[in-house]
Steps between C-alpha positions, in 0.01 A plus 500: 500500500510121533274269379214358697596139615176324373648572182892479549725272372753287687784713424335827575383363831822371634686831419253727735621641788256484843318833402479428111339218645262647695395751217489175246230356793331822514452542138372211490133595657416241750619153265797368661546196647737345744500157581692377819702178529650297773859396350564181695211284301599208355476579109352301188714429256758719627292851460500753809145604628616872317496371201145299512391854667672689200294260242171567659515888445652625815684842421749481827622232725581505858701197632383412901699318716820569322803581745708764299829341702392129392353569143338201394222489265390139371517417161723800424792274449569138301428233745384764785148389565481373881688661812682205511705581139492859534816723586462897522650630266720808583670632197142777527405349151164331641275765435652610186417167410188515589391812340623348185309211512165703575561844336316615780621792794543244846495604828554342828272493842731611817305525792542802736505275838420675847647292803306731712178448310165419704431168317142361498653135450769301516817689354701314139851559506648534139854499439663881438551489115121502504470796725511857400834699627751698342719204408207280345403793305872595383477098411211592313652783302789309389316178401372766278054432606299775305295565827466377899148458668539557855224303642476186738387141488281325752601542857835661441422812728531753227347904609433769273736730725818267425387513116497858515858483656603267223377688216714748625802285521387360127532907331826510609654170379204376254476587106234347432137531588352485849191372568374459886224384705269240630321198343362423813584508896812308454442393876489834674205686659507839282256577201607350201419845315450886637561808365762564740722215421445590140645896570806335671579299191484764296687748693750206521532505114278179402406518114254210546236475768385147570180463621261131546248490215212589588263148587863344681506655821193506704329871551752629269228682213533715174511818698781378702653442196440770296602724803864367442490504101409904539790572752787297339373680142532797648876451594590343149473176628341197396292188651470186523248250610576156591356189525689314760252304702506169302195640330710476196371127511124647539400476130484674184157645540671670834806642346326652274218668725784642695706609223237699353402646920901587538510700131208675527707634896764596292817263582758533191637150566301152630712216661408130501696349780621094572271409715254354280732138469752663703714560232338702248141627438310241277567578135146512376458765776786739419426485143152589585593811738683580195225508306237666712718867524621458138310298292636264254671682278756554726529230759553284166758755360666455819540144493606453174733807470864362442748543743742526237343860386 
């Protein structure tokens, strides 16, 4: 049995393989946070966006816009805090690093990119250590992340069939934990969310379903929703609902109405995405989604548990 990760410490965290930590997430009843972070922000002070994310309660971090072949993260090192100073670093310490600094499981975005994809507008091309493959997520493996979300930005022609083929590609070369799915249309005409795309996820091997929150995506409702929740429980798998739509920058009062909408459908896990500054949600917002599905007992517990435990 491990322990549940609302209540882990750093060094209990950081030694859990990809299923431990899906049964710490599980255990943990609907109160886990993950807050997501775009890496190439100019820091204050010399402090990555993780760690601000880490201080305001979130529970797991997933880096965006990180190339796994180029890995630079700002702030990470002494004197690295604009593109123009940075240098990747390639000794595959980075993330190591990183986790140290944050005591927190991090995970990196790679984006399952279709090139014959029926896009609804104009198509963003992203480099390849950004996109999902087998190399990017054998990158990913040895720079040691605790879990990949295969998911896609804005207009970067991602489909839930080539997630579904990447997933597969991710069981056979990933450790860690998989999560997959849609935030929103990522600039292709296909529903965000359907049952069907769900079953092909999890027959792929997915142990995270990601799903829009419910009050992001327009006609996307609590049944919709809970429809997903029942069929990934049913194959041992968990959910998670995102907020991705620069709603994250919508308000307190917001975050918390949908917090409380997405618990009561049954997610195990609720994401905060960049999009808010377009760097990192607004801290007064995460800490309140953190308080809304656990109160503040333990969003505070969180926040001020050493990393040194």
């Amino acid at each position: 049995m491990v322990k549940r990760l609302i209540s882990a410490n750093t060094s209990e965290v950081l030694a859990m393989n990809g299923e431990e930590l899906k049964q710490s997430i599980k255990a943990s009843e609907g109160r886990t946070v993950l807050s997501e972070n775009v890496v190439l922000h100019e820091p204050g002070d010399g402090i990555t966006t993780a760690e601000i994310a880490a201080a305001f309660g979130a529970d797991l971090i997933l880096l965006n816009v990180l190339d796994v072949f180029n890995p630079v993260i700002l702030g990470l090192y002494p004197g690295e805090e604009t593109l123009a100073t940075a240098k990747p670093h390639h000794d595959g310490e980075s993330i190591h690093r990183l986790q140290k600094l944050v005591g927190r499981p991090i995970g990196v975005n790679l984006e399952p990119v279709d090139p014959d994809a029926d896009m609804a507008e104009n198509r963003r091309v992203i480099p390849e250590g950004r996109m999902a493959s087998e190399k990017t997520l054998i990158e990913a493996e040895k720079l040691g992340m605790n879990f990949v979300c295969l998911t896609g930005n804005p207009g970067t022609g991602v489909t839930n069939a080539q997630i579904a083929a990447n997933i597969k590609v991710a069981k056979r070369v990933f450790s860690g934990l998989i999560i997959a799915g849609k935030m929103h249309g990522a600039g292709v005409n296909e529903p965000v969310v359907s049952v069907e795309a769900t079953q092909s996820f999890l027959e792929a091997g997915a142990d995270v379903i990601l799903v829009p929150a419910v009050g992001t995506v327009p006609g996307l409702d609590d049944a919709d929703i809970k429809a997903v929740v029942q069929l990934a429980h049913a194959h041992d798998a968990l959910v998670m609902s995102t907020i991705g739509t620069s709603q994250e920058g919508s308000g307190a009062s917001y975050v918390e109405s949908i917090a409380i909408r997405n618990k009561i459908d049954g997610v195990d896990i609720q994401h905060m995405g960049d999009a808010g500054w377009g760097v990192v949600s607004p801290l007064e917002n995460l800490y309140a989604l953190s308080r809304a599905i656990r109160g503040e007992r333990h969003t505070i517990s969180r926040m001020a548990r050493s990393i040194n435990r």
